[in-house]
KOLTOR-163076 format. One line per field, with one value per residue (C-alpha): residue number from 1; residue in three letters; x, y, z. Coordinates in steps of 0.02 Angstrom, whole numbers, always signed. Each point is the difference from the previous one (the first is absolute). Layout:
% KOLTOR-163076
i: c(NUM, ...)
aa: c(ALA, ...)
X: c(X, ...)
Y: c(Y, ...)
Z: c(Z, ...)
//
This chain:
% KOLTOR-163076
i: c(1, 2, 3, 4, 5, 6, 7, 8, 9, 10, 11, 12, 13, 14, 15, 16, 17, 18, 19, 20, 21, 22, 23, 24, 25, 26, 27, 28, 29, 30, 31, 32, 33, 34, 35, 36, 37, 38, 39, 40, 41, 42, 43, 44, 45, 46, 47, 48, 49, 50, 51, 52, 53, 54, 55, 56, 57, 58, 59, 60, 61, 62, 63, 64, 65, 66, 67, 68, 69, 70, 71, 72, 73, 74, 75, 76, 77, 78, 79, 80, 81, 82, 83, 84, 85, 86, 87, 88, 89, 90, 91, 92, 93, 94, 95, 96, 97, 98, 99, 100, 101, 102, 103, 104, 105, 106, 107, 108, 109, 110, 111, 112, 113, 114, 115, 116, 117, 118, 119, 120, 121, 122, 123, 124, 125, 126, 127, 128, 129, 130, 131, 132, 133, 134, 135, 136, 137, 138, 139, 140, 141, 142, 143, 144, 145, 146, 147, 148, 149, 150, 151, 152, 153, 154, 155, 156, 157, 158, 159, 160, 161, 162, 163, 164, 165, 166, 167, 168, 169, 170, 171, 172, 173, 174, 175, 176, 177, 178, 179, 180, 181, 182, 183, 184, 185, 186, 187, 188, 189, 190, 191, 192, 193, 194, 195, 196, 197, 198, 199, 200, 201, 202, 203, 204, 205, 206, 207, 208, 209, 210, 211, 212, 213, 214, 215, 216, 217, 218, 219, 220, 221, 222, 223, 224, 225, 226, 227, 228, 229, 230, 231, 232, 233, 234, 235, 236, 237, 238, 239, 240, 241, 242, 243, 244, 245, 246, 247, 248, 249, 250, 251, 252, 253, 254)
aa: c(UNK, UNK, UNK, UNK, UNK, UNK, UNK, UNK, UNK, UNK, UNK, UNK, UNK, UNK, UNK, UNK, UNK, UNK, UNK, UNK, UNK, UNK, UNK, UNK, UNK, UNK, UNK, UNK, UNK, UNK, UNK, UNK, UNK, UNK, UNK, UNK, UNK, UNK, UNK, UNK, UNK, UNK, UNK, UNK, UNK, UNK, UNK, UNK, UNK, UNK, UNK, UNK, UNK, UNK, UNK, UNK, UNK, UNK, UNK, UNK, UNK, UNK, UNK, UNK, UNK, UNK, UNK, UNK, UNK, UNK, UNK, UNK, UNK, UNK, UNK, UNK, UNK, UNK, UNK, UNK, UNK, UNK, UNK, UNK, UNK, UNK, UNK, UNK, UNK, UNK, UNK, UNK, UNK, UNK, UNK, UNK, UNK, UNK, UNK, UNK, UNK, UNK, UNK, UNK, UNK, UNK, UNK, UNK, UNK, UNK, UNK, UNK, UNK, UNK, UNK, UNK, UNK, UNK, UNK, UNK, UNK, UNK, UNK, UNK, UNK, UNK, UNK, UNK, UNK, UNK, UNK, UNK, UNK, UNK, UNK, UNK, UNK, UNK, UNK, UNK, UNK, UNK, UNK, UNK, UNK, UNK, UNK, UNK, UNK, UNK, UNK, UNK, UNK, UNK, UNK, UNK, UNK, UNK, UNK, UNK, UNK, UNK, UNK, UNK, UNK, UNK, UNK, UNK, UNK, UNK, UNK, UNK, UNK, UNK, UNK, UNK, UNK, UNK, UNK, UNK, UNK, UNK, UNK, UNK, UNK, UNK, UNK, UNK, UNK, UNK, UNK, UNK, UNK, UNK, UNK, UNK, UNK, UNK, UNK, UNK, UNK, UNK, UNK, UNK, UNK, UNK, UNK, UNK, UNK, UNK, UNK, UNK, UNK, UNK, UNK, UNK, UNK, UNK, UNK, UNK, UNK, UNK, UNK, UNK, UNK, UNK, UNK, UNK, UNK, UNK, UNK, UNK, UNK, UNK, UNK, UNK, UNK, UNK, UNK, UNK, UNK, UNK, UNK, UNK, UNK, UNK, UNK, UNK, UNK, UNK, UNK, UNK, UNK, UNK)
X: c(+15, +155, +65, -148, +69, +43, -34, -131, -140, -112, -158, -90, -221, -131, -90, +53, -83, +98, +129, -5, -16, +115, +134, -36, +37, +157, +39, -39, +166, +99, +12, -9, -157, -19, -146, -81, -167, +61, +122, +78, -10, +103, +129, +43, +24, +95, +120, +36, +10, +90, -139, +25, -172, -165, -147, -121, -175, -19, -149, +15, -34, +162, +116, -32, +88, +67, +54, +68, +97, +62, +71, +89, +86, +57, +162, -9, +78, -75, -60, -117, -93, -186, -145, -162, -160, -140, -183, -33, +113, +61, +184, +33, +94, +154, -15, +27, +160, +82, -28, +81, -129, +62, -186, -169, -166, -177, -119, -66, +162, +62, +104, +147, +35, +49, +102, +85, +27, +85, +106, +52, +51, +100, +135, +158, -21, +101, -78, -174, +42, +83, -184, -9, -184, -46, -91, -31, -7, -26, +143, +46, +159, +62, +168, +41, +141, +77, +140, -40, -109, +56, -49, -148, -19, +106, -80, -188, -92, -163, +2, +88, +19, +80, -51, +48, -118, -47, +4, -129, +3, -89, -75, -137, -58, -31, -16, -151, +22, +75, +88, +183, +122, +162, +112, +144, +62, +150, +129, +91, +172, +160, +94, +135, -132, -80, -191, -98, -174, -127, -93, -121, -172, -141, -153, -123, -81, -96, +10, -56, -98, +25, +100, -60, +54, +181, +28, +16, -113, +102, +0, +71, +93, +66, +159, -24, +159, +175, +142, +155, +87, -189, +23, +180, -54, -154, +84, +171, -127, -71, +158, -16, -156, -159, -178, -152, -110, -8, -62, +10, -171, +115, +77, -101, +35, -13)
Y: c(-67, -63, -70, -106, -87, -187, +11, -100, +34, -81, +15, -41, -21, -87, +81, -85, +116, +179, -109, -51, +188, +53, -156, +62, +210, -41, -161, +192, +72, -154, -72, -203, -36, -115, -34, -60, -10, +6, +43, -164, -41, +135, -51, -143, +90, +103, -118, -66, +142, +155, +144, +165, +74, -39, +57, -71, +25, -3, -121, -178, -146, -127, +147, +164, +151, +65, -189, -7, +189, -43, -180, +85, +149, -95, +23, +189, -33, +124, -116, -49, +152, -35, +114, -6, +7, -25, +51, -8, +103, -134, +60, +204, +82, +5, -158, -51, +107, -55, -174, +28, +35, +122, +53, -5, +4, -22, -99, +66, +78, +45, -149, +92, +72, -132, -54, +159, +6, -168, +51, +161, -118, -102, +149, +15, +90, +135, +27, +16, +97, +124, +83, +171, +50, +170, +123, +76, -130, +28, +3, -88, +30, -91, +49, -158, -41, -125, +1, -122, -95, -138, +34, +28, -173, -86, +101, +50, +123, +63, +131, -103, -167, -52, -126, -74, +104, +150, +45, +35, +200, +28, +184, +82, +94, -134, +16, -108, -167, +9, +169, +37, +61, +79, -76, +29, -65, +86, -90, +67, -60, -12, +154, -95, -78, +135, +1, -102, +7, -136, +98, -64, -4, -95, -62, -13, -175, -12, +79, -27, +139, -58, -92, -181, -170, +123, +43, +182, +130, +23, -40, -121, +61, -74, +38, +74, +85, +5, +93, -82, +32, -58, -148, -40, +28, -114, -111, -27, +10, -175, -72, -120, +33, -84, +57, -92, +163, +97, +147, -44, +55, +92, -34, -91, +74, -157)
Z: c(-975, -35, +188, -25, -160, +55, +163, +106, +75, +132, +12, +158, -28, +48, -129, -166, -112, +67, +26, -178, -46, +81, -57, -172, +42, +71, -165, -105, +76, -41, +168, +27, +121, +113, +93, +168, +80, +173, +120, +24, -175, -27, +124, -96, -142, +68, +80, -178, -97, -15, +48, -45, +50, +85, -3, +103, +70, +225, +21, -72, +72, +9, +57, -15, -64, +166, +30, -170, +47, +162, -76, -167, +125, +137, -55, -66, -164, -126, -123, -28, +10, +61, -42, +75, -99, +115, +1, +198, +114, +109, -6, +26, -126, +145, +61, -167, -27, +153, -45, -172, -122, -128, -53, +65, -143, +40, -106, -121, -76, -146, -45, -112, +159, +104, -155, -36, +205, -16, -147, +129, +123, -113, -81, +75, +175, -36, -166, +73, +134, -148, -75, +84, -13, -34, +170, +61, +145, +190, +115, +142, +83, +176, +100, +76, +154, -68, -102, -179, -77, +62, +192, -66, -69, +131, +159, -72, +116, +9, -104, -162, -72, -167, -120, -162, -92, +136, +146, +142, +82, +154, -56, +59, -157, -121, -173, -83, -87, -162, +28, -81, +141, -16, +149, +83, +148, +100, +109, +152, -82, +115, -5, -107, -134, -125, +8, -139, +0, -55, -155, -127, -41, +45, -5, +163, -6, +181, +161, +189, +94, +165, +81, -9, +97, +51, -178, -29, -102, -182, -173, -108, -128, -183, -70, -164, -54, +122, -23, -51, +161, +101, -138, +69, +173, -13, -100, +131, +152, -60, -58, +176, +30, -101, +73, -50, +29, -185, +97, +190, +135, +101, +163, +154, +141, +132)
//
């Protein structure tokens, strides 16, 4: 655990005694805890301190979790990162992704694993996004018109949108939650520009059957592993551009 070491944690409960739990798990991996019993209490705290994750449960009285979500991302900086922990299912898994939440767990949960999700979160981008996992995987493979990854985060369409943390394919075969997916994605470069593909791995954390208030039917995928040059093109695609959405809901068609 060690991009945990020093850092600090919020927690967000009305419950003081998985709160307190939970305080102590993460005070095991040598983080410094902080914590809060609601959402505005955590505001404050937040406003005065230097955050680098929160977890927080949805319904609490005195600002909630979504309240306390929609406050902390206004701006789309990455930190601090926010994970839900929530025993009601007031927030969808990709409601919660677009609005910034890097991970979604369900009460009751194993509580190393929001900590070792946290301590993901907090490496290096490029060094998490390094771990190839072993297949076999399933594929998924989309030929797209335009010509980089940036048009596809500058001009989303309905069949792709990019995130900080995944992206969100309109497919119609889609693979169940939790599966590992090899990717690639394929540009129709300019004649003059060689063709690099968007390749990695990932990991398929919700998807939408049917199309539902204009949204389209897809999945919503987690980068796992990139390639360097998918790295370099991620990476330079956001170099002016800062989303909110860790893995975006797709494109509304209006």
């Amino acid at each position: 655990m060690k991009a945990l070491i020093g850092r600090t944690v919020l927690i967000v409960d009305d419950e003081e005694d998985f709160r307190y739990v939970l305080a102590e798990t993460f005070r095991s991996a040598n983080a410094h805890v902080l914590e809060a019993s609601s959402g505005q209490e955590a505001l404050g705290i937040a406003a005065n301190k230097v955050i680098d994750v929160i977890v927080t449960d949805i319904r609490m009285s005195h600002g909630d979790g979504i309240e306390l979500l929609d406050k902390i991302k206004t701006k789309g900086s990455e930190f601090p990162l926010v994970i839900i922990v929530s025993g009601f299912h007031d927030l969808p898994p990709d409601v919660a992704n677009q609005k910034g939440a890097v991970a979604i767990f369900s009460k009751p949960c194993d509580l190393d694993e929001i900590v070792r999700a946290a301590n993901r979160h907090l490496l290096p981008v490029k060094e998490r996004l390094s771990i190839m996992r072993p297949g076999p995987h399933e594929a998924l493979y989309l030929n797209l018109s335009t010509d980089s990854l940036a048009d596809c985060i500058q001009m989303p369409s309905p069949l792709i949108s990019i995130g900080r943390g995944g992206m969100f394919v309109a497919i119609e075969k889609r693979p169940a939650i939790g599966a590992t997916i090899d990717f690639q994605i394929n540009f129709a470069s300019k004649p003059n520009l060689p063709k690099v593909p968007f390749k990695g791995i990932g990991i398929c954390r919700w998807h939408r059957e049917t199309e539902t208030f204009g949204l389209p039917a897809g999945v919503g995928i987690e980068y796992e592993y990139l390639t360097d040059e998918s790295f370099k093109s991620l990476a330079d695609a956001f170099e002016n551009y800062n989303p909110v959405a860790y893995i975006p809901r797709g494109h509304q068609e209006i």
